[in-house]
C-alpha positions as CSV (number, residue, x, y, z in Angstrom):
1,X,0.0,0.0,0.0
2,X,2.0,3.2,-0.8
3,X,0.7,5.8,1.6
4,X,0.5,10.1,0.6
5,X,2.2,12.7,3.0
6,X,-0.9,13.3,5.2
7,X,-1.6,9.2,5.6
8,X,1.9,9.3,7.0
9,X,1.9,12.5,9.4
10,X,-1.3,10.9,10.5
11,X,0.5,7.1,11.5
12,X,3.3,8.6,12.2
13,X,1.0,11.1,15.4
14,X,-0.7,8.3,16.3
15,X,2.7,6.6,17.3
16,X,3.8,9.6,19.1
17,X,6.6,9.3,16.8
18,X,7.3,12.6,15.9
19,X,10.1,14.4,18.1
20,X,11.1,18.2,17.3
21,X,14.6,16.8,15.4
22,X,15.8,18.7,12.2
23,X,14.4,15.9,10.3
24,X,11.4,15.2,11.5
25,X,10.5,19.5,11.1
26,X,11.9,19.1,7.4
27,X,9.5,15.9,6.3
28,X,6.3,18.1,7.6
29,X,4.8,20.5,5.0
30,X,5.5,24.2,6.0
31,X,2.2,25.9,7.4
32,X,1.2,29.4,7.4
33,X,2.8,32.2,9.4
34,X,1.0,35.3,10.0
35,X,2.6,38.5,11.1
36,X,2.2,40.4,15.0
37,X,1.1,43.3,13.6
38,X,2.7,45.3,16.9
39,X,6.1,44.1,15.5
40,X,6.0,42.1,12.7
41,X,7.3,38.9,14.3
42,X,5.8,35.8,11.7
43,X,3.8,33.4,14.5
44,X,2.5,30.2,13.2
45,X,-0.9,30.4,12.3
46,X,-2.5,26.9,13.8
47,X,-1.5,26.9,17.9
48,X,-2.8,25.0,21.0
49,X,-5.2,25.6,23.7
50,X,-4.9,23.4,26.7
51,X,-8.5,24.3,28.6
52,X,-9.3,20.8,30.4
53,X,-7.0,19.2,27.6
54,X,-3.7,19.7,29.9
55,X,-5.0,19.8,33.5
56,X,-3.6,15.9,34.0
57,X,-1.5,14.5,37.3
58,X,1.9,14.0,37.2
59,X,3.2,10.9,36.3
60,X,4.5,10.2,32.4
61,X,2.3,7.7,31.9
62,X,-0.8,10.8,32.2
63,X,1.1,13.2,30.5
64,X,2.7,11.3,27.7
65,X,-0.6,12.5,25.4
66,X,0.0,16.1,26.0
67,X,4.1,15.2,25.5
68,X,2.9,14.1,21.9
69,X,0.5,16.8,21.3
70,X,3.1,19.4,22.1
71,X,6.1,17.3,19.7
72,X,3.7,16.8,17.1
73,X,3.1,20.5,17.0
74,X,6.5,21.5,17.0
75,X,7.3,19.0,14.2
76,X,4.8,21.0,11.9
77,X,6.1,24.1,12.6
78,X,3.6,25.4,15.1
79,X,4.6,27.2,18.4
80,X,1.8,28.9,20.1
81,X,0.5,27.6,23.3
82,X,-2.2,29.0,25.4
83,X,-3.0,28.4,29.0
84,X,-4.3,29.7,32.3
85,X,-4.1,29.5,36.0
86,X,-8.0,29.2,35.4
87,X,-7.2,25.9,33.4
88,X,-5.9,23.7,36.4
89,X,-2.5,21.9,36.1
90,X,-1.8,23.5,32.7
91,X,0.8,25.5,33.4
92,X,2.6,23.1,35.8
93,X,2.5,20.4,33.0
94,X,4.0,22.9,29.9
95,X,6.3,23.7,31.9
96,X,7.2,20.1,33.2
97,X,7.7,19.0,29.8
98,X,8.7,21.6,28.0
99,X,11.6,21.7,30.4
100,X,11.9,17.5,30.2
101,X,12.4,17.7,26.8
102,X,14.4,20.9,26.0
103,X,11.8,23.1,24.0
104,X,11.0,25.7,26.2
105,X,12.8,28.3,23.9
106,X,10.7,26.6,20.5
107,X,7.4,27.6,22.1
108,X,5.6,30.8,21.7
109,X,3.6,30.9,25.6
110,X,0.3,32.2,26.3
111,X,-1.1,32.1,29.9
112,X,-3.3,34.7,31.6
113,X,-4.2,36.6,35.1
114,X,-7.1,35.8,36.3
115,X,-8.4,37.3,39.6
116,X,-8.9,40.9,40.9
117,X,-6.4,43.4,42.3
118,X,-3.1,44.6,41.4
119,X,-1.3,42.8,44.4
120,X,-3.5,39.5,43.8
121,X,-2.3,40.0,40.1
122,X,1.5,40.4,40.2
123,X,1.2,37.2,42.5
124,X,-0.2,35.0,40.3
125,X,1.2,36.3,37.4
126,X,4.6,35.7,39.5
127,X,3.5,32.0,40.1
128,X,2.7,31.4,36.5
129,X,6.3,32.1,35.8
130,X,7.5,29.7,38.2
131,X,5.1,26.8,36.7
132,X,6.0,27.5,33.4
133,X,9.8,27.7,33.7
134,X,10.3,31.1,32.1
135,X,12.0,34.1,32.7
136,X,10.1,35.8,30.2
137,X,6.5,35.1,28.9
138,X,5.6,35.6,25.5
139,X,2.1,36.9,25.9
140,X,0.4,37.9,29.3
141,X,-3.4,38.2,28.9
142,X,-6.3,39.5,31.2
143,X,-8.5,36.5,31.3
144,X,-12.4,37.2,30.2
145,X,-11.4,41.3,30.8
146,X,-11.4,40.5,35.0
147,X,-10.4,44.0,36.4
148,X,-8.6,44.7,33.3
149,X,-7.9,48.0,33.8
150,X,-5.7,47.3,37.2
151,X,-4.2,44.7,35.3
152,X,-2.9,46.7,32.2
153,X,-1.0,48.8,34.4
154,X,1.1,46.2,35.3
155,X,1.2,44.4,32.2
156,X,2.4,48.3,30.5
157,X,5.1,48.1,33.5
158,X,6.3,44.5,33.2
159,X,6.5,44.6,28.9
160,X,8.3,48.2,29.4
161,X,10.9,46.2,31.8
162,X,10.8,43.1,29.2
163,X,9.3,40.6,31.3
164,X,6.8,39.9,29.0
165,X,6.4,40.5,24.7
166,X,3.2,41.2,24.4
167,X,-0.1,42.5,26.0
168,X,-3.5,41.0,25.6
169,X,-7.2,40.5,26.7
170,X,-9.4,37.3,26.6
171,X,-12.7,36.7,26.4
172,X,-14.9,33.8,24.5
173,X,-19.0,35.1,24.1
174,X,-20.1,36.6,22.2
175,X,-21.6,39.6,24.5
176,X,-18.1,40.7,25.2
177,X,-16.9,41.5,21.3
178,X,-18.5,45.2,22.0
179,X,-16.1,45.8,24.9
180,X,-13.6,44.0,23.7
181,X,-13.6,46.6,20.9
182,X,-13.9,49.5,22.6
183,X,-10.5,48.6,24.7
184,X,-8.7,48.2,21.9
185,X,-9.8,51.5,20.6
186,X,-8.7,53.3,24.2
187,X,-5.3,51.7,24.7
188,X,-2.4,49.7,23.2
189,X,-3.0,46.1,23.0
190,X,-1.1,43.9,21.2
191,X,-3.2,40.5,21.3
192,X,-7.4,39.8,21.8
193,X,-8.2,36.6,21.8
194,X,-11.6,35.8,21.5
195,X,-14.3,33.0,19.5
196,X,-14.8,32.8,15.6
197,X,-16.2,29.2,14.3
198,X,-17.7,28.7,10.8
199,X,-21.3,28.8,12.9
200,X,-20.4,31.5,15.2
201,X,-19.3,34.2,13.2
202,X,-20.4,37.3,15.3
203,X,-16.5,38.5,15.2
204,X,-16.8,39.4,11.8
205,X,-19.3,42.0,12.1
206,X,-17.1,44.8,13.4
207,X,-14.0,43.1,16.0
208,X,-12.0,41.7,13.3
209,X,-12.5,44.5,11.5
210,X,-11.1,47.2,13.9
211,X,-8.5,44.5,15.3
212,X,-7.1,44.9,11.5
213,X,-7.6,48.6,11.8
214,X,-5.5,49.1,15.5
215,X,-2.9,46.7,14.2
216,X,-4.2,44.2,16.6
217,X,-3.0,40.6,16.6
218,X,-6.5,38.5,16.8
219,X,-5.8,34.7,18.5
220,X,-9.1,32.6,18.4
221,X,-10.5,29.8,20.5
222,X,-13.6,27.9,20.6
223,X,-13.1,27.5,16.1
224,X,-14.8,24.2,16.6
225,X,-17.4,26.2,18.6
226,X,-17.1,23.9,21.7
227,X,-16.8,20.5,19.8
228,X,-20.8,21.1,18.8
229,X,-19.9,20.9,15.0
230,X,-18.4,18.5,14.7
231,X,-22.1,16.9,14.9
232,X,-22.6,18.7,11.6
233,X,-20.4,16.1,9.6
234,X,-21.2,13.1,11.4
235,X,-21.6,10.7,8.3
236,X,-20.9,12.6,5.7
237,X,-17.6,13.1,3.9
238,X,-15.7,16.4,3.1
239,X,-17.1,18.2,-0.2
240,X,-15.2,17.5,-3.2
241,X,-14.9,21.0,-4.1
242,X,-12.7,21.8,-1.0
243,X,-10.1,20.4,-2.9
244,X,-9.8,23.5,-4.6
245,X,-8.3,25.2,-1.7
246,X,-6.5,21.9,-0.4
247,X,-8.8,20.1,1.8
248,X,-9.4,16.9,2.7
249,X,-11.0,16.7,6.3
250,X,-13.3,18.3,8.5
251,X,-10.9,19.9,11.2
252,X,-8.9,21.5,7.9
253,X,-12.3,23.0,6.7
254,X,-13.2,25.1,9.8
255,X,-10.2,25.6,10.6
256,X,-9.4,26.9,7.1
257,X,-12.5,28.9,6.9
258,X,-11.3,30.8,9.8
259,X,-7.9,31.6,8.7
260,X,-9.1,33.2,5.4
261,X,-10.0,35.8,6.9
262,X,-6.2,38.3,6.7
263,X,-6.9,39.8,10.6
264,X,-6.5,36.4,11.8
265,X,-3.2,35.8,13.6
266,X,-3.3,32.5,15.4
267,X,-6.2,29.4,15.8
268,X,-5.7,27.5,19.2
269,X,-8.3,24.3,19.2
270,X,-8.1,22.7,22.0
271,X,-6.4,19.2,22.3
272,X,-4.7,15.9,24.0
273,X,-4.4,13.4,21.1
274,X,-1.8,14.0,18.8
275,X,-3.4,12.7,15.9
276,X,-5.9,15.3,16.4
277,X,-3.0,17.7,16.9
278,X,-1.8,17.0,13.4
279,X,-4.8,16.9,11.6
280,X,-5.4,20.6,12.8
281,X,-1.4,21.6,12.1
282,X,-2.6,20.4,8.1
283,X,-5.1,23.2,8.0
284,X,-2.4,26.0,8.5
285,X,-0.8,24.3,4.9
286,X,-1.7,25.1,1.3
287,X,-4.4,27.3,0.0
288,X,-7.1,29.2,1.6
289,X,-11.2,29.6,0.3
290,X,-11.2,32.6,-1.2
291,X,-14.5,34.7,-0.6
292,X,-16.6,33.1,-2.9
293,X,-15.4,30.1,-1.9
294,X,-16.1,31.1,2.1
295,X,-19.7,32.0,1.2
296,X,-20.3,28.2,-0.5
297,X,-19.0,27.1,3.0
298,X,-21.3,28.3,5.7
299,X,-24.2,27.8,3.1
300,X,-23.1,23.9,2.6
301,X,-22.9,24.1,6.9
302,X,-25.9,25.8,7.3
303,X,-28.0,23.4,4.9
């Protein structure tokens, strides 16, 4: 049986083979990089979230899923990972194996504050550090927008001082898009991230629009919209016409959907199987729908 490139990323995940060696980085197809429009830096364009996905105990046998996630997104070029005090052991376990296994430096980290009060803040900020094993954090975010404003002072402070890249603000309903866009139009922000899925497209009625407009980098969870739409496609295959823009399987067509759209910086579904993992790396390669193309795609969903 002679296998194609994606039949072989996709044995090749499900054996946890894939390690962050030269080689392995090489064989995978190249995916997407989209610029921080606050400095230009290229970030990969398909990440990681780690809500409930990561918050596992401590011995290798619990963690060797979330060792293979994090290798098999590293051996497709991907570097973004997102966590949270909020999201249990998350932090503890990036850390823990990033450290293991000598990538800390390959990752682009995520994580959040996520309480109230400036003292309360620097404190778990300061303990997120420690859990994740880094002198310096890639991007700090205020988590759902809790006491932002006390926060941001901080976050101005510790960025100035170069504890941390970038500056960001969280949220992920739909009700908070409004406010969401209104900070950004007050003060310098670097990152929002926020929900956009092929059936919750709210975003793209003004936020991604002004996001483009303030030069702010736009990360987005939730694209499979909770896991919900995946019921869409249960028994039925791909459409033939997403060939046209390189598509094969479901994760690549929402996820594909959502990176069409040029304010897009970063997509971080959540997951622990690394076969999973791969499968959404694949949607960050080849081409994207164009409009016409994203139109015939939320009316095929929607029917």
């Amino acid at each position: 049986m002679k296998l194609n490139r994606r039949e072989c990323l996709r044995l090749l995940a499900a054996a946890g083979a894939f390690t962050i060696a030269p080689s392995w980085t090489n064989f995978a197809p190249q995916i997407l990089r989209r610029s921080i429009p606050s400095t230009g830096e290229a970030l990969p364009s398909i990440g990681l979230g780690t809500w409930k996905t990561f918050n596992v105990g401590r011995s290798a046998k619990e963690r060797m899923p979330q060792h293979n996630v994090l290798q098999n997104l590293l051996a497709h070029g991907g570097a973004a990972v997102d966590t949270s005090p909020m999201y249990g052991q998350s932090e503890a376990v990036i850390g823990d194996l990033a450290a293991e296994n000598n990538f800390s430096n390959e990752l682009f980290i995520a994580t959040k504050v996520w309480t109230t009060g400036q003292q309360e803040g620097i404190a778990q900020m300061n303990n997120s550090f420690s859990l994740l094993k880094r002198d310096v954090i890639d991007l700090m975010q205020v988590h759902n927008l809790v006491d932002w404003n006390t926060h941001y002072k901080t976050l101005r402070k510790w960025k100035e001082e170069g504890k941390i890249k970038y500056i960001g603000i969280t949220h992920y309903v739909n009700s908070a898009h409004e406010e969401m866009e209104q900070i950004i139009k007050s003060v310098p922000m670097d990152f929002i991230q926020i929900n956009y899925s092929i059936t919750a497209r709210n975003i793209e009625n003004r936020l991604l629009r002004v996001a483009e407009e303030r030069n702010v980098a736009v990360m987005i969870n939730q694209p499979y919209n909770g896991g919900s739409i995946f019921r869409l496609n249960q028994g039925k295959k791909v459409p033939a016409w997403a060939a046209e823009f390189d598509c094969s399987t479901w994760p690549e067509f929402y996820l594909k959907y959502i990176l069409a759209d040029p304010a897009v910086t970063c997509i971080i579904p959540g997951t622990s199987n690394p076969i999973h993992m791969t499968e959404n790396m694949m949607a960050g390669v080849g081409r994207l729908p164009n409009e016409t193309q994203r139109k015939k795609m939320t009316q095929y969903v929607e029917s």
